[in-house]
N, C-alpha and C positions, 0 to 999 in steps of 0.2 A: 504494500500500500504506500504511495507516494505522499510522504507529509509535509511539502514543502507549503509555507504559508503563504500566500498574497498578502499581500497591504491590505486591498479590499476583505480579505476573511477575518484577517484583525480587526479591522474597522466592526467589521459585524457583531462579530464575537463579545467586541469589548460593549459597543451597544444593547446588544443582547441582556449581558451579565450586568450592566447597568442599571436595565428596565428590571430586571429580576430583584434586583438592589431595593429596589424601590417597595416592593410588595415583602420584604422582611421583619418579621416578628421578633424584635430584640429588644423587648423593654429594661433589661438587665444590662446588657452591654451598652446599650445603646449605639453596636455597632453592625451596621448593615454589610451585608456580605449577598454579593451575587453571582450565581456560576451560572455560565453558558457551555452547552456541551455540542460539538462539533460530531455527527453520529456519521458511519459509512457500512453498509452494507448494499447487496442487488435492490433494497427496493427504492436509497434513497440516497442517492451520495452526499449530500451536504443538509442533512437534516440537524435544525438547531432545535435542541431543547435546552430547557433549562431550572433551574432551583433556586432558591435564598435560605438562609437558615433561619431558624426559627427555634426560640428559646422558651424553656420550658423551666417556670422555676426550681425544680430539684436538681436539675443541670442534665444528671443523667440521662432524662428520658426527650435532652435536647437536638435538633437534627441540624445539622450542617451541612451550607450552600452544595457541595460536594458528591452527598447521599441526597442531599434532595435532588439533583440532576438526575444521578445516575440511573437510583430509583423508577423517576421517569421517562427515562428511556427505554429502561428495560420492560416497562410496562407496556408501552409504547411498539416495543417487538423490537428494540436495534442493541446491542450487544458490542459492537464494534464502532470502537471510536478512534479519532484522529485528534481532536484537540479539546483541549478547555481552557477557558478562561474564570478568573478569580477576580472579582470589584470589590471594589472599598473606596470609598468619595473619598479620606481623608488620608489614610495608611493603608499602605500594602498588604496584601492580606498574603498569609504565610499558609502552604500543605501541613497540617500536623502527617501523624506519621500512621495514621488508619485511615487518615485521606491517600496518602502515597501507595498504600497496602490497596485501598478497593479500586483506586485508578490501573496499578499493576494486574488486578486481575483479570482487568477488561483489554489491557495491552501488555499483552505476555512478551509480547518482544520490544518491548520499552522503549515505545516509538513514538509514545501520544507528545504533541507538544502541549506545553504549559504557558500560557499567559496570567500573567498577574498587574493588575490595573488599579490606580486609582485616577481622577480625575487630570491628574496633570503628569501623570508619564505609565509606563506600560515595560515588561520585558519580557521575555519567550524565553524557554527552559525546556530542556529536554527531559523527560522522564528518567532516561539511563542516567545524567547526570547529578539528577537530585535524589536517585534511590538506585544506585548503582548494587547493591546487592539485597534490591529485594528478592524474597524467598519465593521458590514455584513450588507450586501447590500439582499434584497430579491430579486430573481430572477424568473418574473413571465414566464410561458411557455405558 
């Protein structure tokens, strides 16, 4: 799968995960987070979906931007992804390290690109290079 980005996908992407920004439930943080997910399979090559997170006050039972994307893709029927993007208006929003684990799963050959955005600048990250030894899981059929 060819993940090279355009400008124009970034442009998108980042607007995407903006608008999704906007629709987050964080009365705790008070920090909005938005992910857009760049999906590819036979039925849709550039299918964007997308998440926010949303905070739940015991913390535990809270979902972030991340899983609310993926979630919705995979409901959605698409399993294979090329990129995401990460918003936050004022600071960079950072992959914890069970976000790097559920993105891994869905790109076994740690190819997805990584965009992380806030309103006034943006950078792309490779998966291999921010989780260089994530673990493979075997997946029996």
């Amino acid at each position: 799968m060819d993940n090279a980005m355009t400008k124009e996908m970034v442009v998108r992407l980042i607007g995407a995960a903006k608008k999704a920004s906007e629709n987050a439930y964080c009365p705790y943080s008070g920090r909005a987070v938005g992910c857009a997910l760049l999906c590819a399979d036979e039925k849709n090559d550039n299918y964007i979906t997308s998440g926010c997170n949303i905070e739940i006050g015991d913390f535990e039972s809270t979902i972030n931007a991340v899983d609310g994307a993926v979630g919705r893709a995979i409901a959605d029927g698409y399993s294979s992804f090329k990129a995401i993007c990460l918003f936050s208006a004022e600071a960079m929003p950072y992959l914890t390290g069970s976000m790097r684990q559920v993105l891994a799963e869905f790109s076994r050959d740690l190819s997805l690109k990584i965009i992380v955005s806030t309103n006034k600048s943006y950078d792309i990250i490779d998966l291999a290079n921010l989780f260089p030894l994530a673990p493979k899981f075997d997946i029996e059929n």
